[in-house]
C-alpha positions in Angstrom: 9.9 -19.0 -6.5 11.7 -16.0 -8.0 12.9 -16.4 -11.2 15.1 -13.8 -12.3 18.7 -13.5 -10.2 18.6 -9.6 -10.3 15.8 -9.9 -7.3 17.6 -11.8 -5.2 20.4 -13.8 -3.5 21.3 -16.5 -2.7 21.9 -15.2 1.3 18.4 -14.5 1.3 17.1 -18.7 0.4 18.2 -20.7 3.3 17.8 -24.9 2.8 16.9 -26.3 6.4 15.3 -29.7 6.8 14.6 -29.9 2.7 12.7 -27.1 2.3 13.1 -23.7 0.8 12.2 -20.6 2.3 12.9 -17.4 0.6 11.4 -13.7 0.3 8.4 -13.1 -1.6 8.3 -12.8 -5.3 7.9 -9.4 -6.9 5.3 -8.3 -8.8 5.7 -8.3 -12.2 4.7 -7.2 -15.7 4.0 -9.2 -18.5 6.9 -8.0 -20.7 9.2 -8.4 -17.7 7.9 -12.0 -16.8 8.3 -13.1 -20.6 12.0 -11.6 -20.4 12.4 -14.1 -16.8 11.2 -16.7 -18.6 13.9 -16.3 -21.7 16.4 -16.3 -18.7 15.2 -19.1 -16.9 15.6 -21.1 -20.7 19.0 -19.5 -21.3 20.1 -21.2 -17.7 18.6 -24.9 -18.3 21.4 -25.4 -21.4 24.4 -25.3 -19.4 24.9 -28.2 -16.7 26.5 -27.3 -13.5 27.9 -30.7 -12.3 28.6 -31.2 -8.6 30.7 -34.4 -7.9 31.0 -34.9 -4.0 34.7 -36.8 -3.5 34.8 -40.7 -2.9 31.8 -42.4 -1.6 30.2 -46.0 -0.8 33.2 -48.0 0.6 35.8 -45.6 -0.1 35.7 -43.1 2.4 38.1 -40.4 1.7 40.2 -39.0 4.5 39.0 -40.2 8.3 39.7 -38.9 11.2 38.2 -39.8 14.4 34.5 -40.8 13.4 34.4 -38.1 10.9 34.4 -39.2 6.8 34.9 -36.8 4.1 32.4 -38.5 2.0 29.5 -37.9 4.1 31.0 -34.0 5.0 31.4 -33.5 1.2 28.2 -35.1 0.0 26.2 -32.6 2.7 27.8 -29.8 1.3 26.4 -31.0 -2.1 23.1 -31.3 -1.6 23.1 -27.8 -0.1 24.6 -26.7 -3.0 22.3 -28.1 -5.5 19.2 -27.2 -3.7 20.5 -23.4 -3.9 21.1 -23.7 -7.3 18.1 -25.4 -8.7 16.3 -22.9 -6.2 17.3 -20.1 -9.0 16.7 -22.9 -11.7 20.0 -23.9 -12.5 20.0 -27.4 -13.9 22.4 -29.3 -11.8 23.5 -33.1 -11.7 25.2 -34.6 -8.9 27.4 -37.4 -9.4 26.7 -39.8 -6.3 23.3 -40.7 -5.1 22.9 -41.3 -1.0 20.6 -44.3 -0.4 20.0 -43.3 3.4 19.3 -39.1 2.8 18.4 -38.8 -0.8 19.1 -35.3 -2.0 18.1 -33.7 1.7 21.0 -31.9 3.9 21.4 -33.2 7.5 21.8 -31.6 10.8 24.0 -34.7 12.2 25.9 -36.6 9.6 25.9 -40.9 9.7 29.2 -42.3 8.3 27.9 -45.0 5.8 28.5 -46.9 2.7 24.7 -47.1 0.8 26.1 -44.4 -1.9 25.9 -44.8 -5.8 26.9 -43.0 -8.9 24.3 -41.5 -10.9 24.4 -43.1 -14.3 21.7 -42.1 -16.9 18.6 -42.6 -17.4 17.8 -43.0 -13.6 20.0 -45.6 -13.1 22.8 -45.9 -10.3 25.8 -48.0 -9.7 27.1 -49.0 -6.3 30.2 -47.1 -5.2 31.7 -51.0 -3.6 35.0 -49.4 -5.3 36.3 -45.6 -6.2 35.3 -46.1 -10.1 37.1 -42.8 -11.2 37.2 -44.2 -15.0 33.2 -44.7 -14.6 32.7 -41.5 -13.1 34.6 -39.3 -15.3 33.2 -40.9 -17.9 29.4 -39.6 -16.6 30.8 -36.5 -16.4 32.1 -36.0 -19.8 28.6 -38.1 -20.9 26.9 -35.0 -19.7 28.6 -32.4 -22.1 25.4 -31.6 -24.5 26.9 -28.6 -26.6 27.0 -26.6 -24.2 30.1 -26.0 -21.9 29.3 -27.8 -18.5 30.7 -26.4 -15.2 32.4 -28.8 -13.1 32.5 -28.2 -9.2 34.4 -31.4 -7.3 34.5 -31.4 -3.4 36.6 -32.7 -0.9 37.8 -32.3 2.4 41.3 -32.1 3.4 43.9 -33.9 5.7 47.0 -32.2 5.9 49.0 -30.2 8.4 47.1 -29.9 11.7 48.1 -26.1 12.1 46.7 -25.6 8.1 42.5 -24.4 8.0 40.6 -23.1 5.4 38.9 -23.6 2.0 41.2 -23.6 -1.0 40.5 -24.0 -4.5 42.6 -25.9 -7.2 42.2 -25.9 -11.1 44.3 -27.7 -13.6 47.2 -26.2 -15.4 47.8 -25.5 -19.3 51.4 -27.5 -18.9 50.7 -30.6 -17.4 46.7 -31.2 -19.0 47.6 -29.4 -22.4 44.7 -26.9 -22.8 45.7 -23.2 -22.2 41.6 -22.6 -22.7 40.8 -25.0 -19.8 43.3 -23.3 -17.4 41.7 -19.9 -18.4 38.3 -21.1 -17.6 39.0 -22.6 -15.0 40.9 -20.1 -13.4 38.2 -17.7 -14.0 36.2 -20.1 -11.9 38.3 -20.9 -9.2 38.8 -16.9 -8.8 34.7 -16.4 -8.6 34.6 -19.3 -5.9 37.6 -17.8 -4.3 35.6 -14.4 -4.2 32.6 -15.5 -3.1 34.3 -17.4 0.1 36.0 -14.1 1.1 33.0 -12.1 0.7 31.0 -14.2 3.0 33.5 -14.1 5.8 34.0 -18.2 5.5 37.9 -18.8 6.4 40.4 -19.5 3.5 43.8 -21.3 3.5 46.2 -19.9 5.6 49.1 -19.5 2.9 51.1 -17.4 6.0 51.1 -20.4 8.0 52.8 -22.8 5.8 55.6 -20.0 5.5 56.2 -20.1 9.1 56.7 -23.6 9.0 59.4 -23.3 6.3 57.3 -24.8 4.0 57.7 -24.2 0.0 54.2 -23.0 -0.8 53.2 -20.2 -3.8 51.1 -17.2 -2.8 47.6 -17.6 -4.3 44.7 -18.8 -2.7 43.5 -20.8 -5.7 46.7 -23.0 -7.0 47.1 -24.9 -10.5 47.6 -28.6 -9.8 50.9 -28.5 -12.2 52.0 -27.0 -8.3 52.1 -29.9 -6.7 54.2 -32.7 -6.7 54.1 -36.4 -5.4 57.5 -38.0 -5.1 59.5 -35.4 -6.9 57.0 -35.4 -9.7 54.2 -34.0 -11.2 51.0 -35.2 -9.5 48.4 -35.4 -12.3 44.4 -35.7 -10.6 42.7 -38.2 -12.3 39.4 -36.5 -12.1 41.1 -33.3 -14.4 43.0 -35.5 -16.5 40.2 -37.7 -17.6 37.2 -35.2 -18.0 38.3 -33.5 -21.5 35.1 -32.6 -22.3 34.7 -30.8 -19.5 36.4 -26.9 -19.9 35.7 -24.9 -16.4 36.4 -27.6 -13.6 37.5 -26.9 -10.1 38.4 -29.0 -7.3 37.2 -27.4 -3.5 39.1 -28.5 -0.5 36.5 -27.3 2.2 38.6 -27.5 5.3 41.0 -29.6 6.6 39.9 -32.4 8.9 43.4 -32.6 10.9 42.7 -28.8 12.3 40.0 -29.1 15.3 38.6 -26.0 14.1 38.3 -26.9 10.7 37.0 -30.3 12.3 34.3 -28.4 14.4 33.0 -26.4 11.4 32.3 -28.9 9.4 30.3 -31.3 11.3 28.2 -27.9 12.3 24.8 -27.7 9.8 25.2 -24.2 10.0 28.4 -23.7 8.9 28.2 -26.4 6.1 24.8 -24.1 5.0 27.2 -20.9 4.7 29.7 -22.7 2.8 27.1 -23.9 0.6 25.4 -20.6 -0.3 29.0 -19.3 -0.9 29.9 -21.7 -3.6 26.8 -21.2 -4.7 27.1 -17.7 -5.2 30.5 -18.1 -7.1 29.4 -20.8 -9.4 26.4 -18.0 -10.2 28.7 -15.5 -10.5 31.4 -16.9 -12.8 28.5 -18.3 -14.9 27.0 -14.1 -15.7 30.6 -13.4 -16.7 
């Protein structure tokens, strides 16, 4: 396993079937190795927390046979096996009865999914439980500043396809420092989709439909509304302890193409080593 993120990346570890398979680890020196090893340390005091949307009897969005949990819990596991590859410490908010941490090639819609409590323990997701799951999140502040990736998978206009990114806003959650982090976080995902090639929200196409819609790629939430008013997500409002937190909508389920991707292991691999890479990259700034 190579410890130090200078000698490699995270296109070269690929996660297929559960396992791990990456280049061969350079040779060393000792004063090198000890300076890995201070690395390695440095990385195990700040949690990244990965919190696939919904789970156990509620669903998310559904279209055909296709749930968002099971689409966004893939993705997850992906994720964390990248990071923890380059020995991140991660926690993951829901727990999978069926598959465990491991990805799958065809995804099974199902409801055996739990929430992570401490100490080993999980609770049964026969309800959303936002209150008890932000409340795990926050648990898991330790001193140091955890980061906070949540994903989900859209269901809006058919013609709409993409990944977007949303943080919360200074205005409507009343930190100015939270917005800057996250921001700075949303930005490094944001990034890292683009440089891989992966497709983004198509801002253009909303414009064409005479739709009201602001220009950037990652948005604030303060930017959208629900009946006239501001929408407030629970899952920013209710995690104060939490200062760099960003919300991933990783396609839209109502676009066939977006539909196509994500059911394809492949794909769901690439958009996993992508978010990986930004999380790693906003966390060297």
């Amino acid at each position: 396993m190579k410890l130090n993120r200078r000698f490699t990346s995270l296109s070269l570890a690929l996660v297929l079937s559960g396992e791990v398979f990456s280049d061969p680890m350079p040779i060393l020196s000792t004063s090198r190795t000890a300076e890995i090893s201070q690395n390695v340390a440095s990385k195990l005091t700040r949690p990244i927390i990965l919190d696939p949307g919904h789970g156990g009897a509620d669903h998310g969005t559904q279209v055909a046979s296709t749930d968002e949990d099971e689409i966004a819990y893939d993705i997850a596991v992906r994720v964390k096996s990248l990071l923890e590859h380059q020995c991140y410490e991660v926690y993951q908010t829901t727990f999978d009865q069926d598959t465990g941490y491991r990805p799958q090639d065809k995804l099974t819609n199902g409801t055996h999914e739990f929430l992570n409590l401490p100490n080993g323990r999980h609770m049964k997701l026969d309800k959303p439980y936002l209150s008890r799951r932000c409340k795990l999140i926050n648990s898991l502040y330790r001193g140091e500043e955890p980061i906070l990736v949540s994903l989900h998978i859209n269901s809006t206009y058919p013609i709409m396809s993409g990944v977007k990114f949303y943080y919360p806003s200074a205005e409507l959650y009343g930190s100015q420092t939270v917005t800057n982090n996250s921001q700075s976080l949303g930005l490094a995902l944001s990034s890292s989709i683009k440089k891989h090639g992966l497709p983004t929200f198509d801002i253009q196409a909303l414009a064409d439909l005479g739709i009201d819609f602001f220009p950037d790629l990652v948005e604030t939430m303060h930017r959208q509304s629900q009946n006239g008013k501001p929408f407030k997500l629970g899952l920013f409002a209710k995690t104060p302890q939490v200062y760099s937190k960003v919300l991933i909508e990783c396609g839209n389920l109502r676009n066939k193409t977006d539909e196509e991707r994500l059911m394809t292991p492949s794909y769901r691999q690439n958009l996993a080593v992508a978010i990986s890479d930004g999380i790693i990259s906003y966390e060297q700034q």
